[in-house]
C-alpha positions, 0 to 999 in steps of 0.5 A, spaced: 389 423 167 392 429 166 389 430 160 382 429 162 384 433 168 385 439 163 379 437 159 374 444 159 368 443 164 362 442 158 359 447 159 350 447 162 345 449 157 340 454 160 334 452 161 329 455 156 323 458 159 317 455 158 311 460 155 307 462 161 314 464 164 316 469 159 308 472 159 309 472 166 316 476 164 313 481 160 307 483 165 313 484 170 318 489 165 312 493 163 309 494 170 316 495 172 316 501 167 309 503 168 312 504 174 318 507 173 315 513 168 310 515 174 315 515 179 319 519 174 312 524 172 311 525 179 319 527 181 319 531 175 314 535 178 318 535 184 323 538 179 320 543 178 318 545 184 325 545 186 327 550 180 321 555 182 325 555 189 332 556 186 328 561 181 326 565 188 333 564 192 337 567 185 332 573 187 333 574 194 341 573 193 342 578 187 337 583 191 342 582 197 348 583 192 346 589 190 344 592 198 351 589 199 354 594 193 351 599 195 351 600 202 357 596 204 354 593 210 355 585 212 352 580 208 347 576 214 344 584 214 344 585 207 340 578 206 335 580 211 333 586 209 333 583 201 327 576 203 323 581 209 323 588 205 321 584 200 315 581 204 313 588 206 314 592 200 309 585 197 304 587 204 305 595 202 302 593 195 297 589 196 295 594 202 295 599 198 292 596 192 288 590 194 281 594 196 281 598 188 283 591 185 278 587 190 272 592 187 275 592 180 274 584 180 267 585 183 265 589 177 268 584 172 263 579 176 258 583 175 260 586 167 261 578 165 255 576 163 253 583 159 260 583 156 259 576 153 253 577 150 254 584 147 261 580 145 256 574 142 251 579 138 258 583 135 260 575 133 254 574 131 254 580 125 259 577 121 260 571 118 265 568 121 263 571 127 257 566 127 261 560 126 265 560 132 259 561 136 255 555 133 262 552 135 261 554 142 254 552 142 255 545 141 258 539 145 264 543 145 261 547 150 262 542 155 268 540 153 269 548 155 267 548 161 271 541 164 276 544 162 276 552 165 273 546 171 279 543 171 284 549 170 280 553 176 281 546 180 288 545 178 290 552 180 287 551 188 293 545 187 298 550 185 297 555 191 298 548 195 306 548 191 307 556 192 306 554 199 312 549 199 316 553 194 317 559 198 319 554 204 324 551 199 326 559 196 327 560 204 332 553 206 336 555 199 337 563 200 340 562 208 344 556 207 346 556 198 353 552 200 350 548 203 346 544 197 352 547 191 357 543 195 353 537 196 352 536 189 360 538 187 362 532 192 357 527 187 363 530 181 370 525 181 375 530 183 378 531 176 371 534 173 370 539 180 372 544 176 368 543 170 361 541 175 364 549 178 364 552 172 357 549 169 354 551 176 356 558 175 354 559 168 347 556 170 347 561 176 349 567 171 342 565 167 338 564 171 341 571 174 340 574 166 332 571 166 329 573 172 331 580 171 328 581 165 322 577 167 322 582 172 322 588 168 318 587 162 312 585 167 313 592 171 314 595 164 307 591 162 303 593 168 305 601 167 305 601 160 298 598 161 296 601 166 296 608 162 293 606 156 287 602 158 286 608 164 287 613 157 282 609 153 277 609 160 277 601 160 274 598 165 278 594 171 284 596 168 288 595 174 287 588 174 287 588 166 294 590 167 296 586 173 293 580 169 298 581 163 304 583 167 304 576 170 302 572 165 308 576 161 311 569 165 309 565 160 313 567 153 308 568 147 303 565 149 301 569 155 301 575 152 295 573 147 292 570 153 291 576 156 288 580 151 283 576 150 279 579 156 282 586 155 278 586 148 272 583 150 270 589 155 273 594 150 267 591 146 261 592 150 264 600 148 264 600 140 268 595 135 273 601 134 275 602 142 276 594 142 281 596 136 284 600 139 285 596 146 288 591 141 293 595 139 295 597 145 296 591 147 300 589 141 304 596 141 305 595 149 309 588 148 313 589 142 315 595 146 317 591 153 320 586 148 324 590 144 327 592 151 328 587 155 330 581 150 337 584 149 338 585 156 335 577 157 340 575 151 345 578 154 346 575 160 343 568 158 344 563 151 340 565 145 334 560 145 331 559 138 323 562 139 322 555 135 325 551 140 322 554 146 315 554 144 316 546 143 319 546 150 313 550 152 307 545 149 312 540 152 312 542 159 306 544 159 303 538 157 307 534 162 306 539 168 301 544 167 302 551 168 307 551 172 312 546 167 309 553 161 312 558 166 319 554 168 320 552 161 325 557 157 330 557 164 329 550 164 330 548 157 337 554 158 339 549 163 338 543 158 342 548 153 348 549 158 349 543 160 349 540 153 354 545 150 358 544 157 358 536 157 357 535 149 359 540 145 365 543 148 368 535 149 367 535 141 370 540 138 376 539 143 377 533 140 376 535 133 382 541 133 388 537 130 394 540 132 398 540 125 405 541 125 409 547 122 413 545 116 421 546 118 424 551 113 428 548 109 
């Protein structure tokens, strides 16, 4: 009795499932990662939104740094004065500003039509020239139009996250602790320090790029500003202003923001639009000579390869925004790999060798 009392209990076979079921089983994994990967898209964008608001509290807190070293006054004041001398400072300029760039705008509406026939007619004296417009003149010109359609449309949304984005900056400016200690206590106790230390650095990166971001574009609008005003360009503060802030967008806003400059300077004569262009291009080389070593500084050293991935990336999953916010966020992806990956590999790989006794 014993030893059928000790026997092991046969063990129950699974029940397969018949073929309906793992149809059905399939349908529902692959609804269920369909799912996911839009939730996933949707929170990615929610993502970005969040690194925007960052971006603009870093701003706000290294203004406010630099109030505070200079005049030695309480911080509260000191972060009062850097978010409203900001708002006014942005009021002041477009009070100023807005009536010239509000009637420079109207004469680009007006110029447009004359200056895209003058640009096809110059197109059309060259061979080259008259290939691009037979390309533009097919089918490919709806294909044009949906999507200037689409961007003018996707813009208007992009006002809507500006909106939240600045509530955002606002919340993470008057209480930082507040979210850094909450994502500190996710982290055991033992790897405090280290969630610190990445939270620090990632902080000082952020620093370093929005500082020269900030500067190559003013240095972008005045450098402009000058040379299209000494060329008589027409519009050339909003051509300025244009290229400035597309100077957001690494590489590929620079050449983006030429394409009108050139244009107009091509309803004067072929050698002005030449010239433009070289103003254009002497303009970046200059602001980029100046300011990458100062980014560089203060942030790790991307590879150009590796950042215009992530921004074909990013623009591909969202949009402008995901263009603008790639290179601070591919450097976040890059400190946390070199923190989290790196450094625990090459800790691991020292081999403490012994020294030899002397005999």
């Amino acid at each position: 009795m014993n030893s059928e009392n000790n026997q092991p209990a046969a063990k129950i076979a699974p029940e397969e499932l018949t073929y309906i079921q793992k149809v059905w089983h399939t349908v529902a994994i692959v609804a269920l990662l369909v799912v996911v990967i839009l939730i996933a898209r949707v929170a990615f964008n929610v993502l970005l939104m969040v690194l925007a608001g960052v971006l603009i509290s870093v701003y706000f807190h290294g203004l406010g740094d630099m109030i505070e070293r200079k005049t030695k006054w309480k911080r509260r004041l000191c972060m009062t004065i850097s978010v409203g001398g900001t708002f006014v400072i942005l009021a002041v300029l477009f009070w100023f500003m807005g009536a010239k760039i509000s009637k420079q705008i109207g004469v680009l509406s007006d110029t447009l039509p004359h200056t895209i026939n003058t640009a096809k007619a110059k197109l059309a004296e060259s061979p080259i020239g008259q290939k691009i417009l037979d390309y533009l003149s097919n089918d490919n010109s709806d294909t044009l139009m949906t999507t200037a359609k689409t961007f003018f449309n996707t813009s208007f949304g992009v006002l809507g996250n500006i909106y939240i984005i600045l509530f955002l900056a606002i919340f993470f400016t008057s209480d930082p602790n507040l979210y850094k200690d909450g994502i500190i206590k996710l982290v055991p106790e033992s790897r405090k320090p280290l969630a610190q230390q990445v939270i620090d650095r990632i902080s000082h990166a952020l620093k370093g790029w929005l500082k020269g971001m900030m500067l190559s574009m003013v240095l972008v609008f005045i450098l402009l500003s000058i040379g299209l005003g000494i060329m008589s360009i027409p519009v050339a503060l909003v051509l300025a202003l244009l290229t400035g802030l597309l100077k957001l967008i690494p590489n590929f806003g620079s050449l983006a923001a030429m394409i009108p400059g050139v244009l107009l300077a091509l309803t004067i004569s072929t050698n002005t639009a030449i010239i433009v262009a070289l103003i254009y291009i002497v303009t970046q080389t200059v602001v980029s000579n100046i300011v990458t070593p100062i980014i560089q500084n203060k942030m790790i050293n991307l590879p150009p390869a590796l950042t215009i991935l992530a921004q074909v990336l990013m623009g591909t999953l969202s949009g402008v925004l995901g263009i603008i916010l790639a290179v601070p966020l591919l450097s976040i992806v890059m400190i946390l790999v070199d923190e989290l990956y790196v450094k625990k590999i090459s800790e691991i790989d020292i081999v403490v060798v012994p020294e030899k006794s002397q005999s």
